[in-house]
N, C-alpha and C positions, 0 to 999 in steps of 0.2 A: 554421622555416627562416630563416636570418638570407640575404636573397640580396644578392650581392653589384653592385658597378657592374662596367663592363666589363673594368676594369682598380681590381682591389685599392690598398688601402694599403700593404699590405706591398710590396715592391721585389719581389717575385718571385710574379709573377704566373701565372696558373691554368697551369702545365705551357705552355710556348711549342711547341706540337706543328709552328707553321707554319714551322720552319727545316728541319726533318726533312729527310735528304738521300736519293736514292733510288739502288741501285746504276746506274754506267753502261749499264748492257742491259737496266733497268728502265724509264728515263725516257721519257715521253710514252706509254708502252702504258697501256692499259686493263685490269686483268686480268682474267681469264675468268671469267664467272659460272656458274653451278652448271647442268648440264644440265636441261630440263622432269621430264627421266626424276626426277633426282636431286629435283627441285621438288616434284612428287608424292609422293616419299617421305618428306618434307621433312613436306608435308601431314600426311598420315598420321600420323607421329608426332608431330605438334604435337595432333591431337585427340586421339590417344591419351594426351597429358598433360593436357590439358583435361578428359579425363572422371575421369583419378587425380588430383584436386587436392592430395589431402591431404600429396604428395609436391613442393610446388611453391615451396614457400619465398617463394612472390611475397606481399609484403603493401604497404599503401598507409600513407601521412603521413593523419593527420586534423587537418587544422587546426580552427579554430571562430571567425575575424576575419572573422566574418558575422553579417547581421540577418536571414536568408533560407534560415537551413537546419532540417532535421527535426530530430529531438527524440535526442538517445545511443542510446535505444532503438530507434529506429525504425530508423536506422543501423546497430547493432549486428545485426537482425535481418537487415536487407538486406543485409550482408555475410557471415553465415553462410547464408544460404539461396541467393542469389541472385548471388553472386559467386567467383570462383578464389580469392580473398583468403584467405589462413589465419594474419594476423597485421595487427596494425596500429602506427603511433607515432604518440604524441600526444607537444603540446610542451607538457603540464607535463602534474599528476597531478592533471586534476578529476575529482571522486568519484562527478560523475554517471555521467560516463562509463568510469567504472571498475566502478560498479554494473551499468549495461549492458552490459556487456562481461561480466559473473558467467554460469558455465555455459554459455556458447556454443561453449567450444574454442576461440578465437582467439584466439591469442597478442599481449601490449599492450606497450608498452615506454614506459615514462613518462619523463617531462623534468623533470631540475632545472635552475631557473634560472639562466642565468651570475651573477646578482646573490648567489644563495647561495651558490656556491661557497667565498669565507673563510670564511663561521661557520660551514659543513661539515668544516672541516680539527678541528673539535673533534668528538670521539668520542662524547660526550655528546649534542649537537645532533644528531650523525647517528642517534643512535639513537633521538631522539626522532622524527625526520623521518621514519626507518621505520616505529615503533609508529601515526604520524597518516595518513601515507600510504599505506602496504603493508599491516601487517599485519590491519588492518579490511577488506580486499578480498581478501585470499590466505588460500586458495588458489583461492577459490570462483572468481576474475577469473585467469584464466592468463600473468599478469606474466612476463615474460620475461628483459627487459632494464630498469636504471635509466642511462638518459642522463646522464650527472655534466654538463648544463652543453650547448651546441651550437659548434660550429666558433669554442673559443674564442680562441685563437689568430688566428685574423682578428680579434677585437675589436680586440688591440693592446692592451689593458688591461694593465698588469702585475700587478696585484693578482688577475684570475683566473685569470692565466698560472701564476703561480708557487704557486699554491695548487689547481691543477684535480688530481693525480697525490696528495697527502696529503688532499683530500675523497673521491676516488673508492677511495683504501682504508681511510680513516672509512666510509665508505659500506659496501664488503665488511664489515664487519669489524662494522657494525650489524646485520646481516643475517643472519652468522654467532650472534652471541649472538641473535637470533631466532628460533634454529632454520632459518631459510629456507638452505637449499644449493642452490637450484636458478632463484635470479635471481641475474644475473650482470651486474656493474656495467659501463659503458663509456662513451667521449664522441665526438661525431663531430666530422669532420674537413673543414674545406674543402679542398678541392686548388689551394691556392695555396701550400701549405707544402714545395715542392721549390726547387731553386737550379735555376740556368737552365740545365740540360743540354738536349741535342736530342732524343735516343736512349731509349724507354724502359728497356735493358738500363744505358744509365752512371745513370737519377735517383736523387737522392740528395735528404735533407732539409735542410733549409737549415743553412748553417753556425751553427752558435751555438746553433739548436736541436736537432740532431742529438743527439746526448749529454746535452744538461744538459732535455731536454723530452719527446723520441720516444722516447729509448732505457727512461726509466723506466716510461712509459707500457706500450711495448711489454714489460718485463717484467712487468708487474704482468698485463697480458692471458696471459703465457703461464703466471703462477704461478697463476692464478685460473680459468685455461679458458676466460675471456673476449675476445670479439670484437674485432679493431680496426677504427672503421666508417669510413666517406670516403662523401664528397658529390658521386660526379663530373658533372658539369654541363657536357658538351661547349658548352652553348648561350654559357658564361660566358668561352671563349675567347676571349681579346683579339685572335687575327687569324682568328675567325669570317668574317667577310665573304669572304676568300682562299681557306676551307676549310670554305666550307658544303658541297658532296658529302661528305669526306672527313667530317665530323659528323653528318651524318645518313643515313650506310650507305649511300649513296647510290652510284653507279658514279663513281669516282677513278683516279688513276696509285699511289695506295697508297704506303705508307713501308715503305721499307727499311732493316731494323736491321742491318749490316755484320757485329755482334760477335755477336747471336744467330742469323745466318739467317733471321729471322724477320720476314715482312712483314705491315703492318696495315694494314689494308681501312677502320677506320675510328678515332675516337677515343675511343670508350667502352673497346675494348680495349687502347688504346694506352694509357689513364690509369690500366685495372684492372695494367696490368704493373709502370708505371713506379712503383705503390706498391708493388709485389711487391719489384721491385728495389731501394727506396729502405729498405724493411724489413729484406730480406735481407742488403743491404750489413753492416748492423747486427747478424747474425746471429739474425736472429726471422723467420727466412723460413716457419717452420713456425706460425705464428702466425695466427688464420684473421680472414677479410675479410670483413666485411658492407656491404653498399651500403646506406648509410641515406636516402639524398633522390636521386633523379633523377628528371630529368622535361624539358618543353619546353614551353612559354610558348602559348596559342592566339591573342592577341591581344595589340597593343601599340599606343604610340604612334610619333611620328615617331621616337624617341629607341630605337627598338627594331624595326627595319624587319624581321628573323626571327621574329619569335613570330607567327608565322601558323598559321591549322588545318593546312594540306599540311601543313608542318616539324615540326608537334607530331603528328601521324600518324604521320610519318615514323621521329622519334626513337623514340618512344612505342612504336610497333609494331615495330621493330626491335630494341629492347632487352627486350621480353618476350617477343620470341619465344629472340630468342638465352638469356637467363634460363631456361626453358622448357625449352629442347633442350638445358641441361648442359652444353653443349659446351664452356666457357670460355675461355680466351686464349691465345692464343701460346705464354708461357710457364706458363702454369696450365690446361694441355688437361682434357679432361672433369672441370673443376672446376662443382658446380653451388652460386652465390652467393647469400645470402638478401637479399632486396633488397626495397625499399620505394619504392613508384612513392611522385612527387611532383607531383599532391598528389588527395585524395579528392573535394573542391568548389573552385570558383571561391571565392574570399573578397574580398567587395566594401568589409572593412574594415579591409583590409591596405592600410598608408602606402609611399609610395615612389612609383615609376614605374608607371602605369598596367600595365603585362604583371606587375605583382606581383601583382594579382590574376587572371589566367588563368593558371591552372596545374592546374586541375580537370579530372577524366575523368569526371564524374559532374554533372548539373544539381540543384538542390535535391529537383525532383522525383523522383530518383534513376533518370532517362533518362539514358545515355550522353552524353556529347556527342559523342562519333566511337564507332566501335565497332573497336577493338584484341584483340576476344575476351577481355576481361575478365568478363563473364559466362556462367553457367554452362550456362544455354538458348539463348544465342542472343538477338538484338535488331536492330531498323533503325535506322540512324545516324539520330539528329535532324541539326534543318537547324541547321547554323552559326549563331550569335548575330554581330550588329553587323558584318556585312563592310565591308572597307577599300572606301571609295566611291571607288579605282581598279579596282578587280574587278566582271566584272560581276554581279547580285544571284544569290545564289545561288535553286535552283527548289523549296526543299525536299524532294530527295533528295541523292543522293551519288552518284558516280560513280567510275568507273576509267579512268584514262587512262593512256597511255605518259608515261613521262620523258623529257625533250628529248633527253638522254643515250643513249638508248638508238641502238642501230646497226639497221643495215635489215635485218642477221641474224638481230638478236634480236626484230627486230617480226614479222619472216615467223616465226620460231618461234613467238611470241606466237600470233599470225593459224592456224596451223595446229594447235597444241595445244588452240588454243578452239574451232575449228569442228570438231574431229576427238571434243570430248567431249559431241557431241548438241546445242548450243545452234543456234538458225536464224541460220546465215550469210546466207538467200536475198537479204536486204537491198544486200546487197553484193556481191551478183552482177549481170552485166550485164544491165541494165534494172532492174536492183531502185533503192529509193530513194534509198539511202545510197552507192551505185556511185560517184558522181560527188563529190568528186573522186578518181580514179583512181591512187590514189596507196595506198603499203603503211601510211604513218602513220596516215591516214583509214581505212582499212579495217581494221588492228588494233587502234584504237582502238574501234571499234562493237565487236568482236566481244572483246577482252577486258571492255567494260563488258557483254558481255549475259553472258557467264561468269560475273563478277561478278555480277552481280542474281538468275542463276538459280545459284548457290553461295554465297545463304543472307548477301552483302555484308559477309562477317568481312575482317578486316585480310589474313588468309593468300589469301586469296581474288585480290585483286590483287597480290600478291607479285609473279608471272611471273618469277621468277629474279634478284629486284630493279629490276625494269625499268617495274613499274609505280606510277602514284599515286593515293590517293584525293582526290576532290576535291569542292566542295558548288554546283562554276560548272556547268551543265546545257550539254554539246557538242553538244547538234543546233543543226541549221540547215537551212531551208528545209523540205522535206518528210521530211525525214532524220529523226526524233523518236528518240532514245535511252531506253531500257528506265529 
């Protein structure tokens, strides 16, 4: 993952979602969230995809810019046994890990370097790069995809710019004289590469590379069957700060697209269209889309005030569950995307700003850091690593609380959906201990965290119709003690 600063090199930066305008009878409402009724059902079939994995398309980034992780092996095993994962990417093609990867069923997708890209444009070199790379592992290892290279277009290079589209059909085209038909070349994409429209329905790719860069790309994906992938990264929005609800699914006033009808709740969907649209303009709208990197940051320094646990829950658990449930975008309704959460571990030796290296769902130990229902049995969140010493320490559990956002509607639903599913409200009954203060915030917050704790602490479990968050700060007080 090449991650970027907040605002790119390139003059047109990651999608400007923050001008987005909303119709006149939109503005200042809140839109409606999904009834409890509808929440429940919600539930249900989010476990009912959970126990069919093999239909989930969800797989994870493995990086390895660490001195603190388990062995390819050991990883490998833990991913087919003990996780929803049914695919992985790695950023290049180590052999251990491709050995480890032999006979498990998990699909791998390997990375060539932006650096090779030129001596790739010779057909020679590509085929030698398959016979050392690939075909010593295939079929045994279930290679999927070859990476030509990562979001290279952001380098700015011109030498890997102009040469990434005649490496990656050197590439097909070693593959093909190998016999191999069924790995399928591609390179990913950062989403800084639109012009600066507002509306997902007008994005388009930037002028200059539109035709002489996208459009050949996008042929070769539809001549070859191959994927076009993107990196969308709401975290990397340059007017994040204005539009953190709207980024992390959060309750917003939503954007309104005039020219499709079509209004978006958040930005992961608004980014998954506005490449629909900028493809289509092109006429490759039938062209299919894979999410190669997303993900959200757990920790930072001062230079990154967002990458916090809440926000990385937040993202995190919002966009696998949306993944999950099929349902797709606005304008790509019950599409289900193959996507790759980002990233598998913390990497403590990845250069850059301190939050490059929190981007892990997984400790060395291969405990969760939060629990998003990535595993396959079930798990309890560990406790938070290194809190921000404005927060206070967290108790080693996790908890569920309301969103500041939420309305008093939605907390008495909250308050009535949880004491109505068997959990002990009596705490918050008059004379109980937690009564006081007397108040609906205080009292749906106890009682959706005792729902929580006694419904097994999965990510779906606090949902309440998006109104709820997980958190690792312990809310009692005084004789109050929460579950």
């Amino acid at each position: 993952m090449l991650h970027k600063p907040p605002t790119p090199p390139l003059s047109y930066n990651l999608l400007s979602l923050g001008s987005l305008k909303l119709n006149k009878n939109q503005r200042g409402k809140v839109f409606p969230l999904p009834s409890i009724a509808m929440t429940a059902i919600f539930l249900l079939l989010a476990i009912f995809l959970h126990l069919f994995t093999t239909t989930t398309a969800l797989g994870v980034n493995y990086g390895m810019a660490a001195d603190n992780l388990p062995s390819p092996s050991v990883v490998a095993n833990f991913i087919k046994t003990q996780t929803i994962f049914d695919s992985v990417k790695m950023f290049d093609a180590n052999p251990e890990v491709l050995r480890a990867f032999a006979n498990t069923g998990i699909s791998v997708t390997v990375t060539v370097g932006n650096g090779d890209i030129p001596a790739l444009t010779n057909t020679v070199v590509a085929r030698r790069w398959v016979a050392q790379h690939i075909s010593p592992f295939y079929p045994q290892t279930k290679i999927k995809y070859i990476c030509a290279g990562s979001e290279v277009l952001f380098s700015n290079i011109t030498d890997w710019i102009n040469n990434l589209v005649p490496a990656m059909r050197s590439l097909h085209y070693a593959l093909v004289k190998a016999g191999i038909q069924d790995i399928k070349v591609t390179t990913s994409h950062a989403l800084n590469i639109f012009r600066r429209e507002t509306l997902p329905s007008l994005t388009r790719f930037m002028v200059g590379y539109d035709l002489s860069f996208f459009a050949p790309i996008l042929q070769f994906h539809r001549r070859t069957k191959s994927p076009f992938m993107v990196n969308p990264y709401p975290y990397f929005s340059p007017d994040l700060s204005r539009r953190l609800n709207y980024a992390l699914f959060k309750p917003n006033r939503g954007v309104y697209d005039k020219y499709t009808g079509k209004t978006y709740t958040n930005m992961f969907d608004a980014l998954m269209d506005s490449t629909y649209s900028a493809m289509k303009a092109l006429g490759y709208g039938d062209v299919e889309i894979v999410i190669g990197e997303t993900g959200w940051p757990t920790q930072g320094d001062s230079s990154s005030p967002f990458a916090t646990m809440d926000n990385s829950i937040s993202y995190n658990g919002h966009v696998i569950k949306e993944i999950l449930s099929g349902k797709g975008t606005p304008l790509m309704p019950n599409r289900r995307f193959e996507t790759y959460m980002f990233a598998l571990f913390n990497e403590n030796q990845k250069p850059g700003p301190l939050a490059e290296k929190y981007w892990g769902l997984f400790k060395p130990d291969l405990s969760p850091i939060y629990n998003v229902g990535l595993l396959r049995h079930g798990q309890s969140v560990p406790t938070p690593t290194n809190p921000s010493p404005s927060t206070p320490a967290p108790s080693g559990k996790s908890y569920c609380v309301p969103q500041k956002e939420a309305t008093y509607a939605q907390l008495q639903s909250n308050l009535d959906y949880a004491c109505g599913q068997g959990i002990d409200c009596t705490p918050i009954q008059p004379g109980g201990l937690c009564y006081e203060p007397n108040t609906i915030q205080s009292h749906a917050a106890f009682a959706m965290n005792s729902y929580y704790r006694t419904k097994g602490q999965s990510y779906l479990s606090c949902d309440f119709a998006g109104t709820g968050q997980i958190t690792a700060v312990d809310p009692s007080y005084i004789n109050c003690h929460y579950l």
